[in-house]
N, C-alpha and C positions, 0 to 999 in steps of 0.2 A: 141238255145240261143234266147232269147226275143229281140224284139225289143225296140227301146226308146220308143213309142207310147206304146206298150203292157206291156214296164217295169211300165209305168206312172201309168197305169189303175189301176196295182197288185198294189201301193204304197200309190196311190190317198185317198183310207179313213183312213190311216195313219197322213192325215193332219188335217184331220175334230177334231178332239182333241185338236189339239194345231192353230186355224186357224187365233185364236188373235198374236200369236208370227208370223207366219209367214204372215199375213198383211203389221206388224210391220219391218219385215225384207225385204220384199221387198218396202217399200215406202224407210226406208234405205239406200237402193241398190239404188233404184232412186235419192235419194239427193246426192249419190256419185258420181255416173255419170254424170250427170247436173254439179256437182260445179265440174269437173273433165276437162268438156266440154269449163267451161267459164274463169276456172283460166287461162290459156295460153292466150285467150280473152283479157283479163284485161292487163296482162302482154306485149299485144300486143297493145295495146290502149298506156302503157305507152311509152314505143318506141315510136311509132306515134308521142304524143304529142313531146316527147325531139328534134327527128329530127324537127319538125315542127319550135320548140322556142316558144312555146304556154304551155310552161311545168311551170305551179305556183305553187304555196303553198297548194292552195285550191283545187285543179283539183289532188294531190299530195295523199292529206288528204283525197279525196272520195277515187279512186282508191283502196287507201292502205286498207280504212274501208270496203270496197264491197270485196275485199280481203281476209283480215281478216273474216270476215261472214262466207264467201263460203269454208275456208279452215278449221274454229272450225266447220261448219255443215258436211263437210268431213268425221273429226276426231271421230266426234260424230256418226256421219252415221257406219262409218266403226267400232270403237267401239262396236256397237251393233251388226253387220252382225257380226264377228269377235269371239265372245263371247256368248253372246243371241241366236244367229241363230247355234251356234254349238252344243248347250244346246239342241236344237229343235232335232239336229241331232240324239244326244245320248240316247235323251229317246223317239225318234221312234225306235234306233235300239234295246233301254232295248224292248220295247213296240213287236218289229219282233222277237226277239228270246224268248218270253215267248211266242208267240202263236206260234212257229216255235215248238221248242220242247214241247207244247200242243199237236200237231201236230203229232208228232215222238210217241208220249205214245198212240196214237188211230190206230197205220199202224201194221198190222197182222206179223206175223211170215215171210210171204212170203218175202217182201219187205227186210228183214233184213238178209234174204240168199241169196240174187241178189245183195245186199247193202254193201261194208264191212264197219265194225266202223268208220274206218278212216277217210273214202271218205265222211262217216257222219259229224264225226266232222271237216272239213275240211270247208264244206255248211255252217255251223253254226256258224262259227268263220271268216272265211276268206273272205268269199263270202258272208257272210251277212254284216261284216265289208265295202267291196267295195260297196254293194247295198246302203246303209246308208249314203254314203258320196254322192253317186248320187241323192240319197233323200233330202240331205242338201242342195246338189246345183245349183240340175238342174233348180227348181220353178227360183232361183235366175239367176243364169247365162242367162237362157231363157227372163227372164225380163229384164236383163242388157243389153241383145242383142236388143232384141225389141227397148226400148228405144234410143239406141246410136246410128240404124239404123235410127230412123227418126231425131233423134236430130241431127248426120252430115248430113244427109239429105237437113235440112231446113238451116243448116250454112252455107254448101258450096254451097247452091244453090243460095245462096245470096254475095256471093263471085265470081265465075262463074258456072252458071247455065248449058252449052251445057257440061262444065267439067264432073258437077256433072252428070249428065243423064249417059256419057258416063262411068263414072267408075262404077254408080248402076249396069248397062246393065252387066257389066262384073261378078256380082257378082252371077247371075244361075250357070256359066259354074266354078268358084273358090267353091262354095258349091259343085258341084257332083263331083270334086275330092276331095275335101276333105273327104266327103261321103263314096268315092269310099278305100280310104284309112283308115277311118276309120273305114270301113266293113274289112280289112283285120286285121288291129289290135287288132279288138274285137276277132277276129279267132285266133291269135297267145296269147290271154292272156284267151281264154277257154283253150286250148290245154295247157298252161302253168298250169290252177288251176287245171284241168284233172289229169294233173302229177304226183302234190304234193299232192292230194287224194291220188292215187294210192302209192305212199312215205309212206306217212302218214297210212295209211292200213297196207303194209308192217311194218311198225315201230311196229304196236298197235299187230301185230301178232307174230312178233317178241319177242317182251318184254312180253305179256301174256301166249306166249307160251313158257320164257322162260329157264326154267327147262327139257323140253323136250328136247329143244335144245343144252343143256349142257350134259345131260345125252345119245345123240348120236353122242356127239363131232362137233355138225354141225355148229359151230360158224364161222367156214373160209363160209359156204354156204350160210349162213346169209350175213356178210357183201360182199362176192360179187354178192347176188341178189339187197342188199341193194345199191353198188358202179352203179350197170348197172342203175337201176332207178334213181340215183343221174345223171349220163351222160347223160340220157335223159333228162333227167329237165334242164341241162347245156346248151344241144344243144337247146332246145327250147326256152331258155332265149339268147341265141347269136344271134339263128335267129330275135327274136323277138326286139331287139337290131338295127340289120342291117335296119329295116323295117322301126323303127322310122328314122334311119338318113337318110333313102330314102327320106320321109315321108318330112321330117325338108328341106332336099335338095329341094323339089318340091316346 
């Protein structure tokens, strides 16, 4: 299984086509974050002033308008991530399955005796489907991180500064587990698309073969090859189940 570094690289001149949309969607992503940052801020000012008795008309009317601003550039922000940036998604992923099955019409005979149909169409629909969505949001989510890391950064350093060091410090040792458990989950949802290939094989072998099947009565030996590969798909969706609420727990 690829890494996120190595998933990047295979995805990377996917963007070069559309590199005006995705700009666009992470400056977006920035105006959301920021006015995400400063509304509580604001919010927080107004308290202040009320407990104070320093709370006027005028002082009232900025507030609300800096408000208003940061909350329509929000809407607008998110807006476009939303709709525009999913756009970007879907026609990388039209964009990955025509050179995908480009791909599949140039691979020899070999490939397709070691391969069954299934497990093909499986890559091509499902597992291209999840790649796509990582394509849509890793630039962004990455960007969002980046940002929000120095933007609470420089807020709460200016609120208390020995605080803020000490909670950064903490944050090596909350990344390598999370890491750590994120390398297990990527392992239980291979093992999980593994499966439904293998399902999916079965089925397309099934149903093309099936005349043969009817004509040696084998229909009981179909669906209980079919149930035991359903049970394993079962058990590996429970486990994989248990792992998140570990996961959620830590």
């Amino acid at each position: 299984m690829l890494s996120t570094t190595a998933l990047l690289k295979v995805i990377a001149p996917y963007f070069k086509k559309y590199w005006k949309i995705l700009t666009i969607d992470l400056i977006a992503s920035a105006l959301t974050t920021v006015a995400m940052f400063f509304l509580p801020i604001i919010l927080q000012q107004l308290t202040d002033y009320g407990a104070s008795g320093d709370l006027t008309a005028r002082v009232i009317a900025y507030l609300a308008g800096v408000f208003i601003i940061l909350k329509s550039i929000e809407v607008i922000a998110r807006y476009y991530m939303t709709n525009i940036g999913h756009r970007m998604g879907a026609m990388i992923e039209t964009d990955m399955r025509r050179d995908i099955f480009g791909h599949l019409m140039t691979l020899d005979d070999t490939y397709y005796n070691e391969n069954k149909v299934g497990e093909v169409m499986t890559r091509v629909t499902n597992d291209l489907f999840d790649i796509t969505e990582f394509t849509h949001h890793a630039p962004e989510e990455y960007f969002i991180f980046t940002i929000q890391l120095v933007v609470s950064f420089l807020v709460l350093s200016f609120i208390n500064l020995p605080l803020t060091i000490t909670i950064f410090i903490m944050l090596p040792i909350m990344l390598f587990v999370s890491t750590h458990f994120r390398k297990r989950m990527a392992e239980a949802q291979l093992n999980q698309r593994r499966q439904i290939g293998r399902l999916n094989a079965g089925v397309e072998d099934s149903i093309s073969g099936i005349r043969v099947v009817k004509s040696f009565a084998n229909e009981k030996e179909e669906i209980d090859k079919f149930e035991s590969g359903n049970q394993k798909f079962y058990g590996i969706l429970i486990c994989q189940i248990k792992r998140d609420k570990i996961s959620l727990s830590t």
